[in-house]
mmCIF file of the N, C-alpha and C atoms, coordinates in Angstrom:
data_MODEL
# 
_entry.id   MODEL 
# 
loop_
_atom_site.group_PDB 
_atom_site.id 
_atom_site.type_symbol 
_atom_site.label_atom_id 
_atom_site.label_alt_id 
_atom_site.label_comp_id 
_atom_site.label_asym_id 
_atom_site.label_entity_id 
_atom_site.label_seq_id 
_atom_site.pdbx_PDB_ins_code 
_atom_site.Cartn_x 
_atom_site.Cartn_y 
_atom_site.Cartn_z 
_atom_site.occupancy 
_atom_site.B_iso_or_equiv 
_atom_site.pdbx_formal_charge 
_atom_site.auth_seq_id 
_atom_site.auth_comp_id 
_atom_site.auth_asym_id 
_atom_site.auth_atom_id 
_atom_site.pdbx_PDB_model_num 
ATOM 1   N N  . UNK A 1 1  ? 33.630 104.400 -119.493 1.00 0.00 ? 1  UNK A N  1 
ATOM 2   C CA . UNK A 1 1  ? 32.558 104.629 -118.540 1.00 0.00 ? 1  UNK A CA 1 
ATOM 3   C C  . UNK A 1 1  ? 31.903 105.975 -118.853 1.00 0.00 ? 1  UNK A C  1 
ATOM 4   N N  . UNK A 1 2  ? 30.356 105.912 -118.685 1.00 0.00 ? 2  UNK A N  1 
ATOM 5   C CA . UNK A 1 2  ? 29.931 107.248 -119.258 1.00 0.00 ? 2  UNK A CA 1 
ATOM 6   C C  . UNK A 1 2  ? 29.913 108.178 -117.935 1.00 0.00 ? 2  UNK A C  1 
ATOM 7   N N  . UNK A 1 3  ? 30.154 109.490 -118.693 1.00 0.00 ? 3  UNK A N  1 
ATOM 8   C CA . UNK A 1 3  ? 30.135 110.304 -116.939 1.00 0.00 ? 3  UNK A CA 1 
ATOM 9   C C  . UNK A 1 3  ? 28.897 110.822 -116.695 1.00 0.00 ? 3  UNK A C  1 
ATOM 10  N N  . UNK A 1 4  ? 28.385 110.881 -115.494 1.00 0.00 ? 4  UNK A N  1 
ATOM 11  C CA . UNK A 1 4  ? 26.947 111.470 -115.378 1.00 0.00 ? 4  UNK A CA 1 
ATOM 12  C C  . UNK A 1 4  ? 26.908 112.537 -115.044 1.00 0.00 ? 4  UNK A C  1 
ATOM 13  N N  . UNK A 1 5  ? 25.725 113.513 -115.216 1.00 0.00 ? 5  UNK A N  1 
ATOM 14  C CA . UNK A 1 5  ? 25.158 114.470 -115.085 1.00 0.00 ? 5  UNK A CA 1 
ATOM 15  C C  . UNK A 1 5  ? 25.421 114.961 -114.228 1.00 0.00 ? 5  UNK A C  1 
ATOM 16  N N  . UNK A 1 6  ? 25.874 116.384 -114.013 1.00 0.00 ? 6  UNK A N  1 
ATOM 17  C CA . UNK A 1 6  ? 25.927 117.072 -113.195 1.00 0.00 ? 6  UNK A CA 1 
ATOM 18  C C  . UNK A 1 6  ? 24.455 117.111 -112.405 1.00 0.00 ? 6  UNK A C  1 
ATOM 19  N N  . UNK A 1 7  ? 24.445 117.264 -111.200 1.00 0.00 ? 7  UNK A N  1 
ATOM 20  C CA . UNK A 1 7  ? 22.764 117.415 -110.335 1.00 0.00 ? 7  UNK A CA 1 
ATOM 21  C C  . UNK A 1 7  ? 22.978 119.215 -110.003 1.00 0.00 ? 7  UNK A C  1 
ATOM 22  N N  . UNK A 1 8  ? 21.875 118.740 -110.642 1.00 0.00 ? 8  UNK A N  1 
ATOM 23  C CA . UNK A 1 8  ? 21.396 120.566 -110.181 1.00 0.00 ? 8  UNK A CA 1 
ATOM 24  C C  . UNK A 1 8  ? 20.090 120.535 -109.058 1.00 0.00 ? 8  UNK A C  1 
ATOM 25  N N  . UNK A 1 9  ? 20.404 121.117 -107.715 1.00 0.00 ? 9  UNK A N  1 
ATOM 26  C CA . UNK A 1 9  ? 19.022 121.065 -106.910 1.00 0.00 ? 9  UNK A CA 1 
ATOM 27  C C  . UNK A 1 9  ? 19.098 121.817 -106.253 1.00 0.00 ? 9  UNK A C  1 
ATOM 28  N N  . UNK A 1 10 ? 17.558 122.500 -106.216 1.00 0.00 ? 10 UNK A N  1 
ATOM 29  C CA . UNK A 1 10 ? 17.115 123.683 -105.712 1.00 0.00 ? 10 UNK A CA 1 
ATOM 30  C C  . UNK A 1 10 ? 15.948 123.323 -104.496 1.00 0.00 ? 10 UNK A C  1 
ATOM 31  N N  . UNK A 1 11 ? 15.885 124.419 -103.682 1.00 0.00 ? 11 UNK A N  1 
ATOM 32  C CA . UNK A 1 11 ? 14.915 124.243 -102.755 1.00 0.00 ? 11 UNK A CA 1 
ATOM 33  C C  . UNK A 1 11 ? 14.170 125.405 -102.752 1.00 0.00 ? 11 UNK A C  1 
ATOM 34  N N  . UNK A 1 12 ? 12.363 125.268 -102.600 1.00 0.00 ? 12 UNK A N  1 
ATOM 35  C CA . UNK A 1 12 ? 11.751 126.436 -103.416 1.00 0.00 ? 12 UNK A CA 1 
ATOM 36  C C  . UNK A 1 12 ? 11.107 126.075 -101.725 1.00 0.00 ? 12 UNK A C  1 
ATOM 37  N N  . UNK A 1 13 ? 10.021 127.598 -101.614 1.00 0.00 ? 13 UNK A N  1 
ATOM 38  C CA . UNK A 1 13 ? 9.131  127.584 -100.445 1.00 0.00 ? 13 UNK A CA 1 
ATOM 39  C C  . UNK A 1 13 ? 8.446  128.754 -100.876 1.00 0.00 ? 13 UNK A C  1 
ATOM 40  N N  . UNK A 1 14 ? 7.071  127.943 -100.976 1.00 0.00 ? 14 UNK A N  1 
ATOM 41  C CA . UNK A 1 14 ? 6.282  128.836 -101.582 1.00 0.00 ? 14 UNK A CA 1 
ATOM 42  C C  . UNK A 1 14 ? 4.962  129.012 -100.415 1.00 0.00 ? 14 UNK A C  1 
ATOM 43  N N  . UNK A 1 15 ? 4.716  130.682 -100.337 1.00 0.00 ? 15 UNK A N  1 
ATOM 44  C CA . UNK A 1 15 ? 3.481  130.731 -99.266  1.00 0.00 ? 15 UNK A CA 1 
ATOM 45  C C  . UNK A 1 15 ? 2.320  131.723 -99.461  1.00 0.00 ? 15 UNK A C  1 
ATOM 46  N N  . UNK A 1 16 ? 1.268  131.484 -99.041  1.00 0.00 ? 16 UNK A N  1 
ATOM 47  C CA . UNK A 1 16 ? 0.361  132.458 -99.682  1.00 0.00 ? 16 UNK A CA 1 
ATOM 48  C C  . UNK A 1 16 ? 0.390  133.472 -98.181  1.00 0.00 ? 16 UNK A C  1 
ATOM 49  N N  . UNK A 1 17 ? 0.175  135.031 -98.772  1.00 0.00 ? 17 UNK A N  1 
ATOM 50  C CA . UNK A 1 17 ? 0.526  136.394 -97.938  1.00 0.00 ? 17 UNK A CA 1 
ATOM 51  C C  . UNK A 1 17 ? -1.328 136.489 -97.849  1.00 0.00 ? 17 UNK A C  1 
ATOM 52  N N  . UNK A 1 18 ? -1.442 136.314 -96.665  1.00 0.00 ? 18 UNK A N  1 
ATOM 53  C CA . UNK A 1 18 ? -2.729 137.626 -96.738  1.00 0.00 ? 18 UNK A CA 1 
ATOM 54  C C  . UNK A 1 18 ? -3.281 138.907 -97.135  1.00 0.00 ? 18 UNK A C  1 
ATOM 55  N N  . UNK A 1 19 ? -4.250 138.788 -97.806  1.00 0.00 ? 19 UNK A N  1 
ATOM 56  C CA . UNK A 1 19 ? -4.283 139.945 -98.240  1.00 0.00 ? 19 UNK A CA 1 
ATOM 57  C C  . UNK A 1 19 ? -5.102 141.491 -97.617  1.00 0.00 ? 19 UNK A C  1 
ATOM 58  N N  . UNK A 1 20 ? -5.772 142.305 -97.105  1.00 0.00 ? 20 UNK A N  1 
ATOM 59  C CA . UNK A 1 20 ? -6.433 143.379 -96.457  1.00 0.00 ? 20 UNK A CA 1 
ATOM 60  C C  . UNK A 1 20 ? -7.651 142.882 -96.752  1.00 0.00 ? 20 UNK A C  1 
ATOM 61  N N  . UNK A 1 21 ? -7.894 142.423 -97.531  1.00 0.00 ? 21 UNK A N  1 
ATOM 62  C CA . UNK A 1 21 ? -9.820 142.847 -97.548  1.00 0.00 ? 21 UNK A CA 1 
ATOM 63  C C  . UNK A 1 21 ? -9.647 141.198 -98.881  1.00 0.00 ? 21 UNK A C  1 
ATOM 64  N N  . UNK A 1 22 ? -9.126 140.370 -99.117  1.00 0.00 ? 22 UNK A N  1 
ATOM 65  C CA . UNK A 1 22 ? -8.869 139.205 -100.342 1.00 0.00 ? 22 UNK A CA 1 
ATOM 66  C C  . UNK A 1 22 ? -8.681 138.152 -100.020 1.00 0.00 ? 22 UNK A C  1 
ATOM 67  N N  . UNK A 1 23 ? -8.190 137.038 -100.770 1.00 0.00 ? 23 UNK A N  1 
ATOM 68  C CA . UNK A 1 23 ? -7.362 136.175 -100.853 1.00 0.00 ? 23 UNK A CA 1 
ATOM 69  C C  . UNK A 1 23 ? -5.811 136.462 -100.411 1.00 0.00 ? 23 UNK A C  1 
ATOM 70  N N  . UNK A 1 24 ? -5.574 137.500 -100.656 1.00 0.00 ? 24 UNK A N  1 
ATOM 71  C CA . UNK A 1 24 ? -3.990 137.527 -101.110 1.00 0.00 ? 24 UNK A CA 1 
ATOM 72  C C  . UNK A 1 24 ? -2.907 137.526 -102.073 1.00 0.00 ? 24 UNK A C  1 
ATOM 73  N N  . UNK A 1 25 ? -1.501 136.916 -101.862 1.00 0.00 ? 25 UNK A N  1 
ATOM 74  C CA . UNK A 1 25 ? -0.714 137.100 -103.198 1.00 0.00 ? 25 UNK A CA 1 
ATOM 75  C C  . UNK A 1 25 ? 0.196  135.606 -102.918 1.00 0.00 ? 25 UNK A C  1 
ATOM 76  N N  . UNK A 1 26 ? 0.426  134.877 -103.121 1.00 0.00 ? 26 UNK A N  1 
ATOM 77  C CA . UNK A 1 26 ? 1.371  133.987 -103.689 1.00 0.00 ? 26 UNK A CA 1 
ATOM 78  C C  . UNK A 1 26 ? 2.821  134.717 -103.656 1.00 0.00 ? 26 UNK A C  1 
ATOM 79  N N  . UNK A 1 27 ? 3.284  133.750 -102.764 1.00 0.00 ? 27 UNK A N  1 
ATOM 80  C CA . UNK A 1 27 ? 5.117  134.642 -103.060 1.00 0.00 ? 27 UNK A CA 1 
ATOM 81  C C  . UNK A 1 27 ? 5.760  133.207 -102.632 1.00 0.00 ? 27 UNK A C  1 
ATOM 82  N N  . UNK A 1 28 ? 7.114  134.013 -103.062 1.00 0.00 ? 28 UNK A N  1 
ATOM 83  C CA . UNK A 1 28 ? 7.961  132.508 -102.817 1.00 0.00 ? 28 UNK A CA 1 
ATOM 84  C C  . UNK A 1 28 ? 9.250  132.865 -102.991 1.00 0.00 ? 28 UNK A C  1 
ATOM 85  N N  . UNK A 1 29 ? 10.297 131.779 -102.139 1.00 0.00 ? 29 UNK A N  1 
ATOM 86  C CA . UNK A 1 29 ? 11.694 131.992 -102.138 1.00 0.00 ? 29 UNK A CA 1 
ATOM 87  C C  . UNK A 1 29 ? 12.673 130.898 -103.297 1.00 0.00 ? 29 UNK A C  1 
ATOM 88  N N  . UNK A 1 30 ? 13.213 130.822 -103.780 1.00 0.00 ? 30 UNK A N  1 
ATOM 89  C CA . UNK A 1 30 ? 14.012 129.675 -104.407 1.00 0.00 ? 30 UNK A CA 1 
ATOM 90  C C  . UNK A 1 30 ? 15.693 129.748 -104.346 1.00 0.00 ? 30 UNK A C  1 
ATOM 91  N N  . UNK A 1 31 ? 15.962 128.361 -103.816 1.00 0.00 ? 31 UNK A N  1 
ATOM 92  C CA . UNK A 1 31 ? 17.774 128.557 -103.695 1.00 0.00 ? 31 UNK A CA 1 
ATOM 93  C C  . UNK A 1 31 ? 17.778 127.531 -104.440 1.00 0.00 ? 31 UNK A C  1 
ATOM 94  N N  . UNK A 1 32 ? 19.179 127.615 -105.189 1.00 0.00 ? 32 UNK A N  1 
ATOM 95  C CA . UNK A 1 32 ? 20.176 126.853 -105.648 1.00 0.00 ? 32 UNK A CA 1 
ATOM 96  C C  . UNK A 1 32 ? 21.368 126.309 -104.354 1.00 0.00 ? 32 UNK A C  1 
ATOM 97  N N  . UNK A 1 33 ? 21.118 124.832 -104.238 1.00 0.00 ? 33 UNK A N  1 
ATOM 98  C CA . UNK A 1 33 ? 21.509 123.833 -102.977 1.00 0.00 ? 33 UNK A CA 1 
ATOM 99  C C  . UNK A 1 33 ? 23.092 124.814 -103.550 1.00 0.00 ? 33 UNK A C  1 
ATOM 100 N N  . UNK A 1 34 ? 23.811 124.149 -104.816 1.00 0.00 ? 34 UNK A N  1 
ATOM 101 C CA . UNK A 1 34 ? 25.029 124.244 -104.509 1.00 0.00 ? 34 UNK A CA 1 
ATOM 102 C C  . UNK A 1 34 ? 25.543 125.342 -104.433 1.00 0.00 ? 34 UNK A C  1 
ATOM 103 N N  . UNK A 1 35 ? 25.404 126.178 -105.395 1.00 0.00 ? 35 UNK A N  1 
ATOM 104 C CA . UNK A 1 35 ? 25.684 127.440 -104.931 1.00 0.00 ? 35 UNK A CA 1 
ATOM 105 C C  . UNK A 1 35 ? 24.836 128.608 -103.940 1.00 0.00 ? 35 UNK A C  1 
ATOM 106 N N  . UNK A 1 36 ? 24.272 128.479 -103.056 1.00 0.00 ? 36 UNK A N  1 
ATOM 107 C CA . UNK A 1 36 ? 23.181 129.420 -102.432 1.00 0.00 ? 36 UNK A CA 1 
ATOM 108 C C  . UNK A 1 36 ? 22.930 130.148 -102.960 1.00 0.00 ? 36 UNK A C  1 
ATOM 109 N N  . UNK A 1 37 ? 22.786 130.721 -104.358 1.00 0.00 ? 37 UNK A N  1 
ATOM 110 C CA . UNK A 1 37 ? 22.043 131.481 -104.776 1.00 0.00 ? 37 UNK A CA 1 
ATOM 111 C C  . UNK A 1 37 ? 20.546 132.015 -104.395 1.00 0.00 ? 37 UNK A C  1 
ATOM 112 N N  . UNK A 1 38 ? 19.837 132.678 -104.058 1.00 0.00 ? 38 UNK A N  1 
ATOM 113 C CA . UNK A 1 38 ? 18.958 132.912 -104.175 1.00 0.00 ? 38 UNK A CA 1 
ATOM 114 C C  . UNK A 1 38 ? 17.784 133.638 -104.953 1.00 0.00 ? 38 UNK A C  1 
ATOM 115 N N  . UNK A 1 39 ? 16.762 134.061 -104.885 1.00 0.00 ? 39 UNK A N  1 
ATOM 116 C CA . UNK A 1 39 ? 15.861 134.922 -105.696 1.00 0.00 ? 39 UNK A CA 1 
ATOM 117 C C  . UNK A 1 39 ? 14.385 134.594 -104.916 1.00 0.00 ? 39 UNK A C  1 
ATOM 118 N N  . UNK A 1 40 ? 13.717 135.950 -104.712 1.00 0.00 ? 40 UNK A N  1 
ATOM 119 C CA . UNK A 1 40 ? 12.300 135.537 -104.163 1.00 0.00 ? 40 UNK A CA 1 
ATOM 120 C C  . UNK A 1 40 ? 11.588 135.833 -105.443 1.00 0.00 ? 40 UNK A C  1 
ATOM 121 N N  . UNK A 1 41 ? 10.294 135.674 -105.419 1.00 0.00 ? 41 UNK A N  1 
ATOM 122 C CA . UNK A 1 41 ? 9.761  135.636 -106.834 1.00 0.00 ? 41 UNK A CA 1 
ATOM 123 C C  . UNK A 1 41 ? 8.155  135.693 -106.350 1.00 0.00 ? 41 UNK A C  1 
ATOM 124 N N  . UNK A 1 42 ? 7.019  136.363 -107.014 1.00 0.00 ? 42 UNK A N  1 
ATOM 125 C CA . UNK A 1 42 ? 5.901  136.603 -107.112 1.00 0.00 ? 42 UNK A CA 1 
ATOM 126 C C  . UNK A 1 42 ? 5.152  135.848 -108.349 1.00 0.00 ? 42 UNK A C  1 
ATOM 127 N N  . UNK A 1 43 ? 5.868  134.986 -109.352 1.00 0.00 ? 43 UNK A N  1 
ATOM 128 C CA . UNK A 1 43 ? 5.032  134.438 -110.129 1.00 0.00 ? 43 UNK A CA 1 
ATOM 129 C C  . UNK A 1 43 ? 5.682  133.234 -110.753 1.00 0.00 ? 43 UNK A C  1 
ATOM 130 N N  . UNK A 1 44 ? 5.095  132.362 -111.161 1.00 0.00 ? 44 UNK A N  1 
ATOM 131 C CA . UNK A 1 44 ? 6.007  131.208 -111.884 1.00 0.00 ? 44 UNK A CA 1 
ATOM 132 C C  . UNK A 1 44 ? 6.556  131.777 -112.918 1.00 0.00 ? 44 UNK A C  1 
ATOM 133 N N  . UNK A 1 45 ? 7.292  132.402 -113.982 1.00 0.00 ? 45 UNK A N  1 
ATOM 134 C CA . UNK A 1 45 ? 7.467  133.030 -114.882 1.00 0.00 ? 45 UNK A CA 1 
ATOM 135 C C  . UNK A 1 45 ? 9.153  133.711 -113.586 1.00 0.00 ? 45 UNK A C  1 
ATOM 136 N N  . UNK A 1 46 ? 8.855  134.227 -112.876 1.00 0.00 ? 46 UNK A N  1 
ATOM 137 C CA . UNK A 1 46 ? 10.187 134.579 -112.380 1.00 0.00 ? 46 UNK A CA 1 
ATOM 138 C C  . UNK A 1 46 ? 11.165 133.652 -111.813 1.00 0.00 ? 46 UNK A C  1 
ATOM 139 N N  . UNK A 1 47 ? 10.194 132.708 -110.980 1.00 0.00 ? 47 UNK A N  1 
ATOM 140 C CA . UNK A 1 47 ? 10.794 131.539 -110.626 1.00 0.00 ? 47 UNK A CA 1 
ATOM 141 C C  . UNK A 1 47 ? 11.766 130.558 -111.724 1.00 0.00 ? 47 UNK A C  1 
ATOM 142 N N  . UNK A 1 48 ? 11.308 130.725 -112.712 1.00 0.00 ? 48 UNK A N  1 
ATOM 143 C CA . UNK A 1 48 ? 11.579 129.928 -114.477 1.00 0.00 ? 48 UNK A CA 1 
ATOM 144 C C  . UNK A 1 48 ? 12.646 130.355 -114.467 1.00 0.00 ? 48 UNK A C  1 
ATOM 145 N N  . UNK A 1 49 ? 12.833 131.802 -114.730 1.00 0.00 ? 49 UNK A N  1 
ATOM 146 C CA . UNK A 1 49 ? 13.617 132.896 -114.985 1.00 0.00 ? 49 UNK A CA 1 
ATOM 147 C C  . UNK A 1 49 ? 14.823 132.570 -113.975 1.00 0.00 ? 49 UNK A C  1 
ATOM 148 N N  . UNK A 1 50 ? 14.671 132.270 -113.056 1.00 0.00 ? 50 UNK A N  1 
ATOM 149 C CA . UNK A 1 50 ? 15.952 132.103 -111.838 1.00 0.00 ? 50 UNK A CA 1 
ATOM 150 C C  . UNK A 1 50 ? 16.640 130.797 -112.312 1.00 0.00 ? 50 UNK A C  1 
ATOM 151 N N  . UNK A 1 51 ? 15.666 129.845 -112.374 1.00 0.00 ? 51 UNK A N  1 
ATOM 152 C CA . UNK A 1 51 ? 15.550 128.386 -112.584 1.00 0.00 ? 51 UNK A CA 1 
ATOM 153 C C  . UNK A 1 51 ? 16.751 127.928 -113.682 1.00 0.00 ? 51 UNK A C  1 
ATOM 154 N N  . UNK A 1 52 ? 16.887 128.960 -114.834 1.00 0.00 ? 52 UNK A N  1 
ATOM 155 C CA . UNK A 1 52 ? 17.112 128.797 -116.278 1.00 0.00 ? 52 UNK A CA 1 
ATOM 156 C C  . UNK A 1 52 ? 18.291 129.243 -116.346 1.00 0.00 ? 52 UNK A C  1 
ATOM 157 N N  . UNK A 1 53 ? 18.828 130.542 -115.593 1.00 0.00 ? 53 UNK A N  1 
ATOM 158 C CA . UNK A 1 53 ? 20.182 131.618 -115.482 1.00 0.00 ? 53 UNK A CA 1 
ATOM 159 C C  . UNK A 1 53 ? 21.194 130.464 -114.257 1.00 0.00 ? 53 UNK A C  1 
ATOM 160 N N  . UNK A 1 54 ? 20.445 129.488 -113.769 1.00 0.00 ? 54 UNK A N  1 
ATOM 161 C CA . UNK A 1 54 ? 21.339 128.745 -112.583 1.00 0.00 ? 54 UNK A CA 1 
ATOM 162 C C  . UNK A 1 54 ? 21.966 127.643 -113.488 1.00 0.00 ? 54 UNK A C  1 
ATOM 163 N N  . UNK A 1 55 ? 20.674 126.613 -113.696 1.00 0.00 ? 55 UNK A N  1 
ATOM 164 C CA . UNK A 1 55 ? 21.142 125.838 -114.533 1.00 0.00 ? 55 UNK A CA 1 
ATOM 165 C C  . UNK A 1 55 ? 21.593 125.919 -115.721 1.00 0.00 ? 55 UNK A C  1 
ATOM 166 N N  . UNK A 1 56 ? 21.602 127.103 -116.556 1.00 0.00 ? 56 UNK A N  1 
ATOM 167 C CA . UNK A 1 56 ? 22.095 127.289 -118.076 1.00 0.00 ? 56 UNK A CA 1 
ATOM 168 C C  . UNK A 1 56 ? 20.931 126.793 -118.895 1.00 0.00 ? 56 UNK A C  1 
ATOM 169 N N  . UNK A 1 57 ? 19.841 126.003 -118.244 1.00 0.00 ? 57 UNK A N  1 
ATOM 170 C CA . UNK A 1 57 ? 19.244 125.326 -119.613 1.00 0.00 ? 57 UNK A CA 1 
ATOM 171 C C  . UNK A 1 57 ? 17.489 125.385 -119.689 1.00 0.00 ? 57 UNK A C  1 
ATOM 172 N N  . UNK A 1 58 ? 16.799 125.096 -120.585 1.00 0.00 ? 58 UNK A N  1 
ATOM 173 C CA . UNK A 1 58 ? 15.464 125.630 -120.431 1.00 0.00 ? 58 UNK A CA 1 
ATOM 174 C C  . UNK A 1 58 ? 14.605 125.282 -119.500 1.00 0.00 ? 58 UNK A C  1 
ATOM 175 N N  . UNK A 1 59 ? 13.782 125.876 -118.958 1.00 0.00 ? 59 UNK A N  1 
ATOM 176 C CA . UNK A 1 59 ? 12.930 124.841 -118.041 1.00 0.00 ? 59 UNK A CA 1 
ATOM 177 C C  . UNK A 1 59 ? 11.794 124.219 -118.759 1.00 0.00 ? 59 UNK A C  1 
ATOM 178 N N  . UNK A 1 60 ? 11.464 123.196 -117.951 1.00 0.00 ? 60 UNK A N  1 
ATOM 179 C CA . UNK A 1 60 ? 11.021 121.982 -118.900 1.00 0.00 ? 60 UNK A CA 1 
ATOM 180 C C  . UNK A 1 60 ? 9.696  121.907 -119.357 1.00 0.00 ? 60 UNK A C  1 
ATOM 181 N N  . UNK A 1 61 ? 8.896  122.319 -118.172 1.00 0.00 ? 61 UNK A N  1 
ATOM 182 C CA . UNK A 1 61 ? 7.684  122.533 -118.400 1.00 0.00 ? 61 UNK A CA 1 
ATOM 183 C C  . UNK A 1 61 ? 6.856  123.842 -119.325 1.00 0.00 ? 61 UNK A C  1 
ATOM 184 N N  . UNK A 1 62 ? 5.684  123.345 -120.076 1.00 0.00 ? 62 UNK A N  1 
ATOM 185 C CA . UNK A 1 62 ? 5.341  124.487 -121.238 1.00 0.00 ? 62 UNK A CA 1 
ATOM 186 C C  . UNK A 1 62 ? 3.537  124.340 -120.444 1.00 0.00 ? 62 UNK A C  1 
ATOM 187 N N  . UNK A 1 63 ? 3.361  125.518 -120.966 1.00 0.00 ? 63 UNK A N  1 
ATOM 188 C CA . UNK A 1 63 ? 1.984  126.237 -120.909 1.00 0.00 ? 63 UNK A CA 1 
ATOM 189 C C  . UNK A 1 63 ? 1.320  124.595 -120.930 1.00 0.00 ? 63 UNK A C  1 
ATOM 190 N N  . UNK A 1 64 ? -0.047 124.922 -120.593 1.00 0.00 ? 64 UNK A N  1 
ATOM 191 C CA . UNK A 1 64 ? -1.014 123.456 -120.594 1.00 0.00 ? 64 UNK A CA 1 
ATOM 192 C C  . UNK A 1 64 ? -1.099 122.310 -119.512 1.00 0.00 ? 64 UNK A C  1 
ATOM 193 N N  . UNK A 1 65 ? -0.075 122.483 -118.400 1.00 0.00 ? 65 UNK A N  1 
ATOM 194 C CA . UNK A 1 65 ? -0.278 121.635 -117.477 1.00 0.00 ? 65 UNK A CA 1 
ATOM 195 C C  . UNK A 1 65 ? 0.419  120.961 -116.974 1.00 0.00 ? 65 UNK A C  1 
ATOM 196 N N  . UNK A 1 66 ? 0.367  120.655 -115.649 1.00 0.00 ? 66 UNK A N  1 
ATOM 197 C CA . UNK A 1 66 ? 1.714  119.871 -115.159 1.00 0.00 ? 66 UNK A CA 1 
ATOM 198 C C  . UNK A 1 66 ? 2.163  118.637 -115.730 1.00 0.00 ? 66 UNK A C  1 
ATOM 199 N N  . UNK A 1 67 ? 3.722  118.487 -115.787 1.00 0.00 ? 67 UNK A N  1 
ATOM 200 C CA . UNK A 1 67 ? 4.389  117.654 -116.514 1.00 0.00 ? 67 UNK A CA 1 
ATOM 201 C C  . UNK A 1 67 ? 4.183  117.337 -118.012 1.00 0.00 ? 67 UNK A C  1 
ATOM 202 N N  . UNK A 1 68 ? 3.767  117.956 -118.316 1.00 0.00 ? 68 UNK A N  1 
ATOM 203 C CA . UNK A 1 68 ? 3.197  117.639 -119.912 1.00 0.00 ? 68 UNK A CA 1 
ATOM 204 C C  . UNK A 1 68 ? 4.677  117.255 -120.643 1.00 0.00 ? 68 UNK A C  1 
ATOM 205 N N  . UNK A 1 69 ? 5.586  117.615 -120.841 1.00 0.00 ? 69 UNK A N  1 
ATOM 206 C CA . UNK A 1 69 ? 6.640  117.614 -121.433 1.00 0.00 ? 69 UNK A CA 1 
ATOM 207 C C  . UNK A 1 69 ? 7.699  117.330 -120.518 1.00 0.00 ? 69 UNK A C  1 
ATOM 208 N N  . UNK A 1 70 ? 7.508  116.933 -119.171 1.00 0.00 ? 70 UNK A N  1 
ATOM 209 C CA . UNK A 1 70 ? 8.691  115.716 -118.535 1.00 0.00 ? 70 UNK A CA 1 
ATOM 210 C C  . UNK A 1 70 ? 8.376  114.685 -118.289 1.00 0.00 ? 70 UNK A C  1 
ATOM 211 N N  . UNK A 1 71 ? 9.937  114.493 -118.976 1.00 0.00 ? 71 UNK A N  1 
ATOM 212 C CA . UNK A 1 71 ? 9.215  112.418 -118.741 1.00 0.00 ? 71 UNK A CA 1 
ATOM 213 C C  . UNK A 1 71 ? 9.484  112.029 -117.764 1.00 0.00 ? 71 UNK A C  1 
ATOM 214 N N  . UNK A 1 72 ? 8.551  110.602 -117.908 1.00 0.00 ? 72 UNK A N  1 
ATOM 215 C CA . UNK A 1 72 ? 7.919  110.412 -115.933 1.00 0.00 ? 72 UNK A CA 1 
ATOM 216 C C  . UNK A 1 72 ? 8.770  109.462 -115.886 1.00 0.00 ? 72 UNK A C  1 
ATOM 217 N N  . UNK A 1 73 ? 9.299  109.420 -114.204 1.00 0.00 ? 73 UNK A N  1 
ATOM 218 C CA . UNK A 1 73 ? 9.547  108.599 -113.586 1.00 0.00 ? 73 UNK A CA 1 
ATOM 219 C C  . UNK A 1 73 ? 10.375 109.360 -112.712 1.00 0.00 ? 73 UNK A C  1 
# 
């Protein structure tokens, strides 16, 4: 019998901050379900960065657009 994959799942919450006189800034929280890890993060690039040190492995998505390089379903 083959053994399956460990599940790795995270819960992200992402919100935009008002800014004084702008738009604002984009911020955001991300946990790791099984271990509560956490990390807040100001850019996708840090979020990655959390994403990658939890699970051990690369994150999937590359420059150019959503899902480009995960396969669907």
């Amino acid at each position: 019998m083959a053994q399956r994959p460990e599940t790795v799942s995270f819960v992200a919450r992402i919100w935009l901050e008002p800014g004084p006189a702008g738009p604002g800034a984009w911020r955001g929280r991300i946990q790791h379900v099984q271990s509560g890890q956490h990390a807040y993060f100001q850019d996708i690039k840090q979020m990655r960065e959390f994403l990658e040190g939890v699970a051990g492995a690369p994150f999937p998505l590359q420059a150019g657009g959503p899902g480009r390089n995960c396969p669907e379903g």
